[in-house]
C-alpha positions as CSV (number, residue, x, y, z in Angstrom):
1,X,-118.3,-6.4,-103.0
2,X,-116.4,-4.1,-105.6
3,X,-113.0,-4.2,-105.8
4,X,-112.3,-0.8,-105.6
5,X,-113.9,-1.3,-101.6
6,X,-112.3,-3.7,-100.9
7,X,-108.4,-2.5,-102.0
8,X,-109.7,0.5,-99.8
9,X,-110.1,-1.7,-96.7
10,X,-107.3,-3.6,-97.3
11,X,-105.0,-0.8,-97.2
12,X,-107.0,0.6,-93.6
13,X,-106.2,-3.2,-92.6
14,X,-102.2,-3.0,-93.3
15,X,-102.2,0.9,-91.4
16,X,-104.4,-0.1,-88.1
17,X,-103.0,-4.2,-88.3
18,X,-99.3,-3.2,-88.8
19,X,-99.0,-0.2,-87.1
20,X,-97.7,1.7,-90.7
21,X,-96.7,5.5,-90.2
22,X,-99.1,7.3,-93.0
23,X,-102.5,6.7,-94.4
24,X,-104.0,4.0,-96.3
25,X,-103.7,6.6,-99.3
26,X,-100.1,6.0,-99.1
27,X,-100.2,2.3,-100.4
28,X,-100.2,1.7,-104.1
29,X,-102.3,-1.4,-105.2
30,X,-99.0,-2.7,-106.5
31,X,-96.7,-2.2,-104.1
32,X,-95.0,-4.9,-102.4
33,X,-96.2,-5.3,-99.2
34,X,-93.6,-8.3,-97.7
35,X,-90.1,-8.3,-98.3
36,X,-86.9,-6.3,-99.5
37,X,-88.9,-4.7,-102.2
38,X,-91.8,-3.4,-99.7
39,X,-90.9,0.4,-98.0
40,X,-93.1,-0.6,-95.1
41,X,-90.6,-2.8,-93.6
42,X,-93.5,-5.4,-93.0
43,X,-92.2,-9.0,-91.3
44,X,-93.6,-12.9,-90.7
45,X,-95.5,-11.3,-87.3
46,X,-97.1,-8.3,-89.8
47,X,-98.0,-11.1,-92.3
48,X,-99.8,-13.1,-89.6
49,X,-102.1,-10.3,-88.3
50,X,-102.9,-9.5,-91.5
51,X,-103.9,-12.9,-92.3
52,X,-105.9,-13.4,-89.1
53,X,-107.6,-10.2,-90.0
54,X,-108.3,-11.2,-93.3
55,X,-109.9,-14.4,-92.2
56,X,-112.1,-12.7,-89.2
57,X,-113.4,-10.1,-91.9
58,X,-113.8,-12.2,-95.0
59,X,-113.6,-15.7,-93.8
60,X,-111.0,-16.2,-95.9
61,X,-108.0,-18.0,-94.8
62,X,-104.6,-17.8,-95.7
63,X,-102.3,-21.0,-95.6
64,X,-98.9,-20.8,-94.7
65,X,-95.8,-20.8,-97.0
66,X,-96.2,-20.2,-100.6
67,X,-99.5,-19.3,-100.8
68,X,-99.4,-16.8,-98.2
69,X,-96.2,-14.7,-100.0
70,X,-98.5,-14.7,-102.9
71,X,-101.6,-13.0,-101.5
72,X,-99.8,-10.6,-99.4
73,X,-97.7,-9.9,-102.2
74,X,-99.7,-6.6,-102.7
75,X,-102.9,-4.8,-102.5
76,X,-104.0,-6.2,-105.6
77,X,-102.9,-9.2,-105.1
78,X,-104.8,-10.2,-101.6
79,X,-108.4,-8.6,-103.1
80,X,-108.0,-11.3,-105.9
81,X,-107.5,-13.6,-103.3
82,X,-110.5,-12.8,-101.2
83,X,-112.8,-12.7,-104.4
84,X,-111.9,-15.4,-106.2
85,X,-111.9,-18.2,-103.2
């Protein structure tokens, strides 16, 4: 899969999982998706859907904790994820 698709699906994924006002157009690769630095306003509950999500697509799964801050730190940051497992 190119990664370029993917980012694009990711981003749909965020809008329909976490219910985001906007389009998927609206996410920058880099933007922080989690935390006080994210505009979305995204929490542990928006985390967990997108991880379950994420695992039901690609079949990748997301541990708990540290690793799961780091690949839903952004857009860019959860396609490395999924292609690199």
């Amino acid at each position: 899969m190119d990664i370029d698709d993917l980012k694009r699906e990711l981003k749909q994924l965020v809008v329909d999982e976490c219910d985001i006002d906007g389009s998927a157009d609206d996410i920058a690769d880099d933007e922080h998706l989690l935390g006080e630095n994210s505009q979305f306003g995204l929490d542990s509950l928006d985390a967990l859907a997108i991880s379950l999500e994420v695992k039901s697509r690609y079949g990748k799964h997301i541990d708990s904790g540290n690793e799961t801050r780091t690949a839903l730190t952004s857009i860019d940051t959860l396609a490395k994820f999924i292609l690199n497992e």
